[in-house]
C-alpha positions in Angstrom: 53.8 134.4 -142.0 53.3 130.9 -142.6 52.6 130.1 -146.7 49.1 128.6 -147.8 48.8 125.1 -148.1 48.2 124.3 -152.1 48.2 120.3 -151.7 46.6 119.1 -148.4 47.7 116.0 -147.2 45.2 113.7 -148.5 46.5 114.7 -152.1 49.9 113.8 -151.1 49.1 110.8 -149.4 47.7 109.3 -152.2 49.4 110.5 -154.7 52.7 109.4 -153.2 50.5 105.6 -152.6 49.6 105.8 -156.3 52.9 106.2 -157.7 54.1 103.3 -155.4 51.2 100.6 -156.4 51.7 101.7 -160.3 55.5 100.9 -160.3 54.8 97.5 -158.4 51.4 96.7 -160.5 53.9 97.6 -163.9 56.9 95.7 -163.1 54.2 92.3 -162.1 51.9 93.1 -164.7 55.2 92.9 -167.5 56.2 89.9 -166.1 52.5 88.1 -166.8 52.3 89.8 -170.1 56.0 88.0 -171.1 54.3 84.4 -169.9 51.4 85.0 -173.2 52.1 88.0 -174.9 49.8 89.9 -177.0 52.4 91.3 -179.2 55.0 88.3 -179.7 57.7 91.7 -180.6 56.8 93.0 -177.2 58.9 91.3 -174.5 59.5 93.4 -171.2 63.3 92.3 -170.2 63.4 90.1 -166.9 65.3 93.0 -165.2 62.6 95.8 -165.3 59.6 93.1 -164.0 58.3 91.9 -160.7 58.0 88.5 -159.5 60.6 86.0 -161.4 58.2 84.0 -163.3 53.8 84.1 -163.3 52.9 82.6 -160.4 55.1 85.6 -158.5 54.1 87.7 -160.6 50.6 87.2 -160.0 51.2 87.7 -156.4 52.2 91.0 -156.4 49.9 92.1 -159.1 46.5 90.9 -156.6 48.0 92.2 -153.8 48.8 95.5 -155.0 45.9 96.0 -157.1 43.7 95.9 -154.1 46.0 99.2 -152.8 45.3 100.8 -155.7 42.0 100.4 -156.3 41.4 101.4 -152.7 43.7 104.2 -153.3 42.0 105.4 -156.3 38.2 105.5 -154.4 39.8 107.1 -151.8 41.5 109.6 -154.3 38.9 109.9 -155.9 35.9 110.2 -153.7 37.3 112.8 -151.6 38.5 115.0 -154.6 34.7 114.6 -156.1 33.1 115.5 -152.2 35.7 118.1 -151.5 35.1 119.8 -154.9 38.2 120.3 -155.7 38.0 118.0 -158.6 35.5 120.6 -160.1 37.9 123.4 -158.7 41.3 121.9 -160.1 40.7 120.4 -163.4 37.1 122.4 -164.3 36.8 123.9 -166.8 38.8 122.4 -169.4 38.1 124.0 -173.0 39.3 123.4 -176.5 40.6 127.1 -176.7 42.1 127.4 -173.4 43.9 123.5 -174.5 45.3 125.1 -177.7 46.5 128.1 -176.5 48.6 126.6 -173.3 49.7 123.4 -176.2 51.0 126.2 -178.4 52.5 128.0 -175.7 54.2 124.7 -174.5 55.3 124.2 -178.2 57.2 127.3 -178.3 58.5 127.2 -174.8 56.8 130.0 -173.5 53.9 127.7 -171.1 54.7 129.2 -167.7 54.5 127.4 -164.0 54.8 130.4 -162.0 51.8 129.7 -160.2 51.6 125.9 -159.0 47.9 126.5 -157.6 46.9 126.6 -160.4 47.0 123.9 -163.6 47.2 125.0 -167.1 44.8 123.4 -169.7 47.5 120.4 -170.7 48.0 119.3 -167.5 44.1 119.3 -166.6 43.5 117.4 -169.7 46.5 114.9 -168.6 44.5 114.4 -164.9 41.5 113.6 -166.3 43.0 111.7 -168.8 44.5 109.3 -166.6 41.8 109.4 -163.8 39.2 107.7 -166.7 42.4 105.7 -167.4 43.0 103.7 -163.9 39.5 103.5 -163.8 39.2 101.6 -167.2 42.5 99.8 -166.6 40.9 98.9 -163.0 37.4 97.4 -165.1 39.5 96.1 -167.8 41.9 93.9 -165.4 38.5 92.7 -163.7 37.4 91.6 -167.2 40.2 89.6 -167.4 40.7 88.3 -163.7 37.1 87.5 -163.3 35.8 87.3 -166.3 33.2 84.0 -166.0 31.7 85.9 -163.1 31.6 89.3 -165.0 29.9 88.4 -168.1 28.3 92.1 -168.5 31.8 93.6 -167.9 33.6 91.1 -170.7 31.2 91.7 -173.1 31.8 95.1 -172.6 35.5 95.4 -173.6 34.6 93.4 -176.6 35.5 89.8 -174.9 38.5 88.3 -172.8 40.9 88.7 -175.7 40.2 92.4 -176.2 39.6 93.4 -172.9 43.9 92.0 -172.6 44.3 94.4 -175.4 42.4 97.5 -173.3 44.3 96.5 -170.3 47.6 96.6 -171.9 46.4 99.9 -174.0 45.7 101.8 -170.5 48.9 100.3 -169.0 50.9 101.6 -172.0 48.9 105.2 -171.5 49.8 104.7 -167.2 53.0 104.4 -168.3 53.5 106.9 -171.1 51.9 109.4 -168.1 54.1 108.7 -165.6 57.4 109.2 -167.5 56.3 112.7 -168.5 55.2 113.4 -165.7 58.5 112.7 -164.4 60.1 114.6 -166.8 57.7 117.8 -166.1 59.0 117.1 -162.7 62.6 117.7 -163.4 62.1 120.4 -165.2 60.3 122.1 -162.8 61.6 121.0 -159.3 59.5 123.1 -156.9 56.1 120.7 -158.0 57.8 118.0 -156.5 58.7 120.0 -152.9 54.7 120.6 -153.5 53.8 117.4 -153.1 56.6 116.6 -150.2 55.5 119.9 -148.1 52.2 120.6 -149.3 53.2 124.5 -150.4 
């Protein structure tokens, strides 16, 4: 008897597309923070960035930002049509969030059943679904920002919306090394989203 399919292979897919284009839009995207930095005591080191100097840099980050934002719509379009967006992550309460954060806290939050997510990591999806989608505006802010007026204005100006960008980058980031983590310690997730069950 064959076993039920949890992740189809649209989720994979893109998942496994998404955490490609966030590495290579990182790595690019340090190395044009270190030519103006917002922080002078923030400096990425050369070794852990893309592209050698801006003008590389800049390369990979347009060419892969187009990925992921395509990636994204994709991602997200299908998981809003399918319903499983609704399904997965829906309902998400403040009681069901506190009990499975104090469960976690005292090492008792269970992943027995990987169909189903527990209130953290629902929160943590929808957390970094709003996330790419404000890093996505933000970076537009700042790439096109004379013919975006509206948008600029929005993130408080060209400067700030530098600061948003490199907030949600910092929050991508902080994501995907948990998430990491969460995937060592529980090795069957990541068989999920190899073989789809």
């Amino acid at each position: 008897m064959s076993q039920r399919t949890i992740q189809p292979v649209w989720v994979r897919v893109t998942h496994w597309i998404n955490a490609l284009a966030v590495v290579l839009m990182v790595m690019s995207g340090w190395q044009i923070y270190d030519a103006s930095p917002l922080f002078p005591a923030v400096q990425f080191p050369p070794a852990i960035t893309l592209g050698g100097w801006l003008g590389g840099a800049l390369l990979w980050h347009f060419a892969v930002m187009w990925l992921l934002v395509a990636n994204f719509l994709v991602y997200l379009g299908v998981n809003i049509a399918s319903g499983r967006l609704r399904r997965k992550l829906l309902p998400l309460t403040i009681q069901s969030l506190a009990t499975d954060t104090l469960a976690a806290l005292r090492g008792r939050l269970t992943h027995g059943d990987l169909s189903r997510y527990n209130a953290i990591q629902k929160l943590a999806y929808l957390t970094v679904i709003v996330d790419i989608a404000v890093l996505i505006l933000s970076g537009l802010a700042i790439w096109k920002s004379v013919q975006f007026p509206l948008l600029r204005t929005l993130m408080g100006g060209y400067d700030q919306a530098r600061v948003v960008h490199f907030v949600c980058m910092s929050v991508l980031v902080a994501f995907f090394a948990v998430h990491v983590v969460m995937v060592a310690l529980v090795p069957r997730s990541l068989l999920l989203m190899i073989r789809g069950r």
